[in-house]
N, CA, C and O atoms as a Tinker XYZ file with bonds, in Angstrom:
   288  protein
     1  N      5.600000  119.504000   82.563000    73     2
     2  CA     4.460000  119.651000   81.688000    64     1     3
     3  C      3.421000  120.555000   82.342000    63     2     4     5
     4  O      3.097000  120.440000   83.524000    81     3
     5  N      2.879000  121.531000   81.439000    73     3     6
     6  CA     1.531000  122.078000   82.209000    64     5     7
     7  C      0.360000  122.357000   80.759000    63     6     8     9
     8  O      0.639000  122.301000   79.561000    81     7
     9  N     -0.812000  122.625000   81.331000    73     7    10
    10  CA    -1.398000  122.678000   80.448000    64     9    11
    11  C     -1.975000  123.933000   79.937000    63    10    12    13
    12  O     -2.075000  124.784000   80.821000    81    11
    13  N     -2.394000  124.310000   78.745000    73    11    14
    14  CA    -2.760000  126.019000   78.314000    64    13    15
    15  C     -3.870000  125.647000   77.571000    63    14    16    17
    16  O     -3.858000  124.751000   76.728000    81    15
    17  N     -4.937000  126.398000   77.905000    73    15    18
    18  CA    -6.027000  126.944000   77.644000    64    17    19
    19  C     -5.931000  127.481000   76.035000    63    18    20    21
    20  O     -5.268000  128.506000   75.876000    81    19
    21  N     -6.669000  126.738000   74.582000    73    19    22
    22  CA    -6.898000  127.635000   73.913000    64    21    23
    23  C     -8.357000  127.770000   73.299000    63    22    24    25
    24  O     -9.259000  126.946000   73.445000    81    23
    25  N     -8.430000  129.085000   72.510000    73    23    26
    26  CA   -10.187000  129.112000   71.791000    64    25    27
    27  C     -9.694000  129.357000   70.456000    63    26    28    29
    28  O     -8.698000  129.788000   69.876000    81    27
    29  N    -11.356000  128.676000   70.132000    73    27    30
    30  CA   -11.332000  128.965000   68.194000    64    29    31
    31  C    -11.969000  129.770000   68.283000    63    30    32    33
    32  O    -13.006000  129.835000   68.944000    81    31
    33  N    -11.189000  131.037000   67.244000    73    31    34
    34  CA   -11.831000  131.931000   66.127000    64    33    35
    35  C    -11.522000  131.382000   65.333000    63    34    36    37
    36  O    -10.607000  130.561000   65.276000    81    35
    37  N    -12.636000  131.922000   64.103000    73    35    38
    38  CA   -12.716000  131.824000   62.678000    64    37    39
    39  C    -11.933000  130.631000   62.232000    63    38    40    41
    40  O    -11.156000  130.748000   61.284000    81    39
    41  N    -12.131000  129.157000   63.031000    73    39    42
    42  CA   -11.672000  128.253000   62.803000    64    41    43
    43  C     -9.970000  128.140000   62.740000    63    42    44    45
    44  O     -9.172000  127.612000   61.966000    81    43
    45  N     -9.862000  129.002000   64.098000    73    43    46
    46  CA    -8.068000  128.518000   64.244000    64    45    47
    47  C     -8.014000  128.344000   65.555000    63    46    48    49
    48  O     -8.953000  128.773000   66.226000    81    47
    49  N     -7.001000  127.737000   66.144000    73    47    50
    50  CA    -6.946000  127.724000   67.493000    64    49    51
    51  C     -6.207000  128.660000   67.955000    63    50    52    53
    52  O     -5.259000  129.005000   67.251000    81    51
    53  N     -6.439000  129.391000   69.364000    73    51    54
    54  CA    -5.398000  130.350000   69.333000    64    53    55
    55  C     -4.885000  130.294000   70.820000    63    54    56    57
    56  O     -5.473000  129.328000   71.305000    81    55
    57  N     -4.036000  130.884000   71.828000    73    55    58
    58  CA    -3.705000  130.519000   72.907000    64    57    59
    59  C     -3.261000  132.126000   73.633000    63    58    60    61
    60  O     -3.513000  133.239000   73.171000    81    59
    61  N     -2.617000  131.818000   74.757000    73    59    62
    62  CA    -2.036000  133.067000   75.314000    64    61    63
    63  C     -0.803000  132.321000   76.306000    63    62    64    65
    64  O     -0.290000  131.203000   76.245000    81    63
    65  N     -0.638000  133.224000   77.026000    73    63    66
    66  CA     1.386000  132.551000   77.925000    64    65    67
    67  C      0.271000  132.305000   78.851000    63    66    68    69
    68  O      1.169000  132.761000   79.559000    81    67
    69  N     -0.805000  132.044000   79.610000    73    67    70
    70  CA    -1.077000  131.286000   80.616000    64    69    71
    71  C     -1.092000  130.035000   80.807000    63    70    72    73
    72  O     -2.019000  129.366000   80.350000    81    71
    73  N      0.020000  129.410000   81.584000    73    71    74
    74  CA    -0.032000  127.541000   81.455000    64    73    75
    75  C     -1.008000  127.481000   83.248000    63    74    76    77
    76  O     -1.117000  128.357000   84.107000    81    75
    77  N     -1.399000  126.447000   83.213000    73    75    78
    78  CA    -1.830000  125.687000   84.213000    64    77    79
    79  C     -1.338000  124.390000   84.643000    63    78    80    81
    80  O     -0.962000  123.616000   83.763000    81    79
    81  N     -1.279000  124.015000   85.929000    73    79    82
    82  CA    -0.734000  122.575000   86.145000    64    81    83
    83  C     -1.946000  121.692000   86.126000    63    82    84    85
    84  O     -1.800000  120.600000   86.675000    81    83
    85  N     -2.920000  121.915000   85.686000    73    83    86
    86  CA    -3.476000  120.142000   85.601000    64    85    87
    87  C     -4.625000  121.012000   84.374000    63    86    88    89
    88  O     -4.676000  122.224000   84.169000    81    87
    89  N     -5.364000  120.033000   83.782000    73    87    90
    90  CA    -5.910000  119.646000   82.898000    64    89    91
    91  C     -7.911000  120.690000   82.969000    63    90    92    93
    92  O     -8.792000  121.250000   82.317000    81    91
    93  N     -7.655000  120.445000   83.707000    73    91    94
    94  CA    -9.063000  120.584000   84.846000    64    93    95
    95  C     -9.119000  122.395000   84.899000    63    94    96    97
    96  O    -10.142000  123.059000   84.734000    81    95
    97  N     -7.922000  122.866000   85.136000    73    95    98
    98  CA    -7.574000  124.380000   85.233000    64    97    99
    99  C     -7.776000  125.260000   83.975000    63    98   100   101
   100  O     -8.247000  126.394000   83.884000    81    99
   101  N     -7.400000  124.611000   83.244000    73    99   102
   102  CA    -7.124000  125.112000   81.633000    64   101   103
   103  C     -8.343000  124.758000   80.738000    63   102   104   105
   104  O     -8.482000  125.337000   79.660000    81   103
   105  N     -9.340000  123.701000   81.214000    73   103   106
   106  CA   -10.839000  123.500000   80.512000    64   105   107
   107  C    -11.301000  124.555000   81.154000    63   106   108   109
   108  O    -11.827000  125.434000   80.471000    81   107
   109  N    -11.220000  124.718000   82.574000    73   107   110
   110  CA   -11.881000  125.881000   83.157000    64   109   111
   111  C    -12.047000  127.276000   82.760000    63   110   112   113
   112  O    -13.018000  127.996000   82.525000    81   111
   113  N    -10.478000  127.453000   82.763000    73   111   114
   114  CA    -9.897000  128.773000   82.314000    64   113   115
   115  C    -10.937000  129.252000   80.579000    63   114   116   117
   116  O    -11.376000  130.365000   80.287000    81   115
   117  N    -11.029000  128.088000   79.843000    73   115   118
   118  CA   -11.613000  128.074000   78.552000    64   117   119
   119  C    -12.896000  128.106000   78.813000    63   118   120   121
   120  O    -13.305000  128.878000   77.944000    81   119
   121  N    -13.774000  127.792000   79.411000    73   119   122
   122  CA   -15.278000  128.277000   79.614000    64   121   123
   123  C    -15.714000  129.080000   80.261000    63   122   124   125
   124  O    -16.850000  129.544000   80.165000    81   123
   125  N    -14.570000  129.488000   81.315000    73   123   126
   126  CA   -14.791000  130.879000   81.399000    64   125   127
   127  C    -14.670000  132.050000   80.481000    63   126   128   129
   128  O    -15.290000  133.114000   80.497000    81   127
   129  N    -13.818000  131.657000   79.748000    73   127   130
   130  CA   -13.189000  133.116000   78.390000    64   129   131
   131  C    -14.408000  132.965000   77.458000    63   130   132   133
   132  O    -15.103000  133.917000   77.103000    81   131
   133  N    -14.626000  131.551000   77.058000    73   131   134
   134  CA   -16.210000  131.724000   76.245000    64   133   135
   135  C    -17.628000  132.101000   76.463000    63   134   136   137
   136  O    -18.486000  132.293000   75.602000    81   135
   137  N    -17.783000  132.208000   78.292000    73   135   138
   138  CA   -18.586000  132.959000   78.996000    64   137   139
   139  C    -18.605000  134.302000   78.966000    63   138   140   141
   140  O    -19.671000  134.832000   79.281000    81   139
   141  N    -17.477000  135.157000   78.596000    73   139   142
   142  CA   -17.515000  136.869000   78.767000    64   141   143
   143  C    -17.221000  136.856000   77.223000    63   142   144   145
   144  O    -17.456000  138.063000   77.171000    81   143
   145  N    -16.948000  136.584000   76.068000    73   143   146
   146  CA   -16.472000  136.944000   75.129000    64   145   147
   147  C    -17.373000  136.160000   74.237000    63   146   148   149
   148  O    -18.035000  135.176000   74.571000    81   147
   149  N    -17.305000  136.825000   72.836000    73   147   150
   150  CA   -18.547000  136.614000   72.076000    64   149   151
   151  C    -17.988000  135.804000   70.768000    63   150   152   153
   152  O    -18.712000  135.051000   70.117000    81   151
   153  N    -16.479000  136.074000   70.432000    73   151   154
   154  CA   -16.143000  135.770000   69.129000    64   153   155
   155  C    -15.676000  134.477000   69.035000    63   154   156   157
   156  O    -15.853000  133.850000   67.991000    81   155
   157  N    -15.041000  133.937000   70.080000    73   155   158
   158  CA   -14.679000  132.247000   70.427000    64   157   159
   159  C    -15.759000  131.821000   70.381000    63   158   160   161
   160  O    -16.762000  132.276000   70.930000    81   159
   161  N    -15.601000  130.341000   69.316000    73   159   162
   162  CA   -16.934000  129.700000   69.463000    64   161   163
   163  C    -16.630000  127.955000   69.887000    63   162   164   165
   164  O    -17.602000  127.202000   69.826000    81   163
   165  N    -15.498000  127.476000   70.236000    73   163   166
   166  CA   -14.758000  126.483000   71.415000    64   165   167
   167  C    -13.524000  126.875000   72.569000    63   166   168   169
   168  O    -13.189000  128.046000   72.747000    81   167
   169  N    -13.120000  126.129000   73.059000    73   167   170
   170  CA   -12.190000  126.101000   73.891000    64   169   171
   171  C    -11.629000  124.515000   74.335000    63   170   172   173
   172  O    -12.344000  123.524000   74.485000    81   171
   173  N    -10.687000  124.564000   74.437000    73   171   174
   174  CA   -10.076000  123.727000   74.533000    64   173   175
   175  C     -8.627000  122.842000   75.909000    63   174   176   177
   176  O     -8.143000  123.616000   76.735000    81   175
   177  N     -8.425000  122.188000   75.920000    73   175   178
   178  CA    -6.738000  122.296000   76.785000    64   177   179
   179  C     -6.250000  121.603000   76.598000    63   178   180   181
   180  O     -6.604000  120.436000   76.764000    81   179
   181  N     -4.687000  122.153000   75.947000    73   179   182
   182  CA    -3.389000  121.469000   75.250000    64   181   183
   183  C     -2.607000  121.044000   76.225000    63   182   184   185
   184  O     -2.869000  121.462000   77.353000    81   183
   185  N     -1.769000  120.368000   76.097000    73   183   186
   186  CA    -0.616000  120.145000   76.493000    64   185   187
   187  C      0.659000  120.627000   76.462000    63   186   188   189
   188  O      1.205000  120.338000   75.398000    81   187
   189  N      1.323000  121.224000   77.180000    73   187   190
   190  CA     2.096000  122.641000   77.066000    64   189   191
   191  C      3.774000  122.564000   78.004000    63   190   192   193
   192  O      3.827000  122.556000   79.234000    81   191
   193  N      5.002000  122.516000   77.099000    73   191   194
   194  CA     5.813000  122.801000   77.840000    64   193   195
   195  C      6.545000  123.725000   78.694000    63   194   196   197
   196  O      7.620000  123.464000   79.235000    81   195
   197  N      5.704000  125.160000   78.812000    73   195   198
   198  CA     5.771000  126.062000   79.076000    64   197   199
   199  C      5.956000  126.076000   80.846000    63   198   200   201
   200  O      5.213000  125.152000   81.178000    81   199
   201  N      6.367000  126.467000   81.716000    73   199   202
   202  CA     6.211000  126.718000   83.179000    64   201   203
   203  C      5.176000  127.121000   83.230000    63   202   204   205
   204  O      4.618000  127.892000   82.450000    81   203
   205  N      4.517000  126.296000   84.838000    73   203   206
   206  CA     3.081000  126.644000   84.989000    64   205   207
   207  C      3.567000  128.051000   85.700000    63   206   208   209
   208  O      4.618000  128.266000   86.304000    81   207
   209  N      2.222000  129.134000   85.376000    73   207   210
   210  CA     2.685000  130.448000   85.684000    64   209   211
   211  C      1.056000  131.231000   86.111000    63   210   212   213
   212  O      0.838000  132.432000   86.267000    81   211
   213  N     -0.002000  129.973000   86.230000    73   211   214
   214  CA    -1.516000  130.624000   86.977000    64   213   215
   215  C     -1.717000  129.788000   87.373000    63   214   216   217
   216  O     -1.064000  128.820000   86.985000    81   215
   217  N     -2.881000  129.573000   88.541000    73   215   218
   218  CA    -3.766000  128.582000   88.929000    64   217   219
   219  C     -5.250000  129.010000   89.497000    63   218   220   221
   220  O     -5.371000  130.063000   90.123000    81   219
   221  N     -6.087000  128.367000   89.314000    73   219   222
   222  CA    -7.684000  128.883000   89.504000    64   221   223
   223  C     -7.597000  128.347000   91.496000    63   222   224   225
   224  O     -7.520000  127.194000   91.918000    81   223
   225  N     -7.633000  129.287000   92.101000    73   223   226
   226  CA    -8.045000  129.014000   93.615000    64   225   227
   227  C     -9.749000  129.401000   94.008000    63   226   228   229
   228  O    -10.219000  130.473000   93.627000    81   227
   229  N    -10.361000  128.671000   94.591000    73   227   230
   230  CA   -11.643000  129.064000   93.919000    64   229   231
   231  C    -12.369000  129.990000   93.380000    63   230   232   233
   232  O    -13.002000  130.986000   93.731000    81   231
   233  N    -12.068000  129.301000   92.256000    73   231   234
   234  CA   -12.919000  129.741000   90.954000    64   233   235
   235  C    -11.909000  130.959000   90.584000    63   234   236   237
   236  O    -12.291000  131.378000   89.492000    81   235
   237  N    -10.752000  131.730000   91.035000    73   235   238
   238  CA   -10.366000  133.140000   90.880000    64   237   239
   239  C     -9.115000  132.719000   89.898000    63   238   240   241
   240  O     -8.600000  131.810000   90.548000    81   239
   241  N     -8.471000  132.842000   88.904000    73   239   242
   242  CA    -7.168000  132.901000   88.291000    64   241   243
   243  C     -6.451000  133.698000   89.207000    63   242   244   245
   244  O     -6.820000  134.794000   89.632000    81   243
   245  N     -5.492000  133.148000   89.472000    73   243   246
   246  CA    -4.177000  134.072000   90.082000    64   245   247
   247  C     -2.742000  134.009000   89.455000    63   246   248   249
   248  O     -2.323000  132.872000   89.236000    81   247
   249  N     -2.262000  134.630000   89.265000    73   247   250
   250  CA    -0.849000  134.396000   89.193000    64   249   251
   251  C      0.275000  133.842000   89.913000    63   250   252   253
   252  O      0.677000  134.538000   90.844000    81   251
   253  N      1.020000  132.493000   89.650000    73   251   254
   254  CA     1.882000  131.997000   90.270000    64   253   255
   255  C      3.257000  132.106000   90.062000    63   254   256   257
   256  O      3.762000  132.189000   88.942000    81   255
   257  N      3.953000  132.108000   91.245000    73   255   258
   258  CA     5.967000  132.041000   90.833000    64   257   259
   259  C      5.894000  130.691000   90.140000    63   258   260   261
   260  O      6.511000  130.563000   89.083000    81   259
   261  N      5.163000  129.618000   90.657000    73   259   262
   262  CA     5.690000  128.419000   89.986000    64   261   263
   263  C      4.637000  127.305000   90.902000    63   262   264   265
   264  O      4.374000  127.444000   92.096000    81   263
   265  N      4.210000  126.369000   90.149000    73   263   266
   266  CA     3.464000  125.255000   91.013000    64   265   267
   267  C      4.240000  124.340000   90.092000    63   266   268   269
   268  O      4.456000  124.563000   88.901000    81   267
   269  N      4.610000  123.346000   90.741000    73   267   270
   270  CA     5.363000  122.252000   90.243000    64   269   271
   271  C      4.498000  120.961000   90.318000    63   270   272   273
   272  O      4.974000  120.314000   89.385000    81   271
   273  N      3.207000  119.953000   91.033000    73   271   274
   274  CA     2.784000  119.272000   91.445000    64   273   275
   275  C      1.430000  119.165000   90.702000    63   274   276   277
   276  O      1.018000  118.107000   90.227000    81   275
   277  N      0.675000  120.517000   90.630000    73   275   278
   278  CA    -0.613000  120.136000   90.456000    64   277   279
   279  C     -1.433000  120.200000   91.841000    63   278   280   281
   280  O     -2.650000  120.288000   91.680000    81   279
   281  N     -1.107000  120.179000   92.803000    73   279   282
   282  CA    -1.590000  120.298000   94.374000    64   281   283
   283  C     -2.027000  121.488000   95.036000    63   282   284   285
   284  O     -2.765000  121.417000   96.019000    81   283
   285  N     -1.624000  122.582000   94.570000    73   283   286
   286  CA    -1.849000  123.861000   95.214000    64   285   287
   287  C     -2.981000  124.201000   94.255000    63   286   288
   288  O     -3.579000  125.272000   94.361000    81   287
C-alpha cells in the first residue's frame, strides 16, 4: 500500500503517478502543490496501490527505486 496525493479543481479530484509510503508524505506533498499553484482549491491523501516511487527527505521530494516500510 502507499499513499498519493490528490487536489480539487472545479470540484473533481485529480491525482498524478506520485505514491508515497505513509500518509503524512502525501498531505504534505498536497499543501505544498496548493502553496505554488492557484487553481486547486483542496488537497487531499488517498490510499493507493501503486509502488511507492517518492519520498519527502527534509522537506525536498525525491525520487525513489522503491521504499517498502515507510522508514526511510
Amino acid at each position: 500500500m502507499s499513499w498519493k496525493m490528490e487536489v480539487q479543481v472545479d470540484g473533481k479530484w485529480s491525482g498524478n503517478g506520485i505514491a508515497f509510503a505513509t500518509k503524512k508524505e502525501a498531505e504534505l506533498a498536497g499543501q505544498d502543490l496548493l502553496g505554488r499553484w492557484f487553481v486547486p482549491t483542496a488537497s487531499r491523501a488517498v490510499e493507493s496501490d501503486q509502488p511507492v516511487n517518492y519520498e519527502i527527505v527534509d522537506g525536498v521530494q525525491r525520487r525513489v527505486e522503491e521504499v517498502t516500510d515507510g522508514s526511510q
